[in-house]
C-alpha positions, -999 to 999 in steps of 0.1 A, spaced: 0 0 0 28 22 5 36 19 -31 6 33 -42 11 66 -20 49 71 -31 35 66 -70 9 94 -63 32 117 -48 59 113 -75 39 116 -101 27 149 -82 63 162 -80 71 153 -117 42 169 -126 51 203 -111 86 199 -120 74 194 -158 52 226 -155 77 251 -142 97 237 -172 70 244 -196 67 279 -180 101 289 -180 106 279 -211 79 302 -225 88 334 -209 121 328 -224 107 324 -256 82 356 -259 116 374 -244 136 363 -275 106 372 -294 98 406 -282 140 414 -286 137 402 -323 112 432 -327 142 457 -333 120 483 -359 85 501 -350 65 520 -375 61 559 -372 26 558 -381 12 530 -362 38 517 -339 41 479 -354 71 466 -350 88 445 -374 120 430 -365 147 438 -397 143 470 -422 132 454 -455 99 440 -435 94 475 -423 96 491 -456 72 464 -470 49 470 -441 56 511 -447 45 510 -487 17 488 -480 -1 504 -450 7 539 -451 13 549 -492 2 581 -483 23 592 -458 59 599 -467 87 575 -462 112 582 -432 146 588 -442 159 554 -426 140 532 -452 150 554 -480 181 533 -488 166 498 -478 160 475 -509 129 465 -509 
């Protein structure tokens, strides 16, 4: 019978171990993620994380407004 109790709790402790793991793990990754996001829009305040994605995202969104002077030289 004591068997049965020392399963239980193990699978217990596994169980947390395995979920402050998972947790970890995803703060790490939507850290990575948000330091990726290097470029932010004038306009709207998107961020885009290299400049060829933020000119894209500039001509498409905004045609009207004038492009900034960074993107001017970025090959689209």
């Amino acid at each position: 019978m004591a068997r049965g109790q020392q399963k239980i709790q193990s699978q217990q402790k596994a169980a947390k171990k395995a979920q402050d793991v998972k947790r970890q793990q995803g703060h790490d990754q939507k850290a990575a993620a948000q330091k990726a996001l290097q470029f932010t829009c004038s306009v709207c305040k998107a961020q885009m994380p290299d400049p060829k994605t933020y000119k894209q995202h500039f001509e498409n969104k905004h045609p009207k407004a004038p492009l900034p002077e960074d993107l001017k030289e970025v090959a689209a």
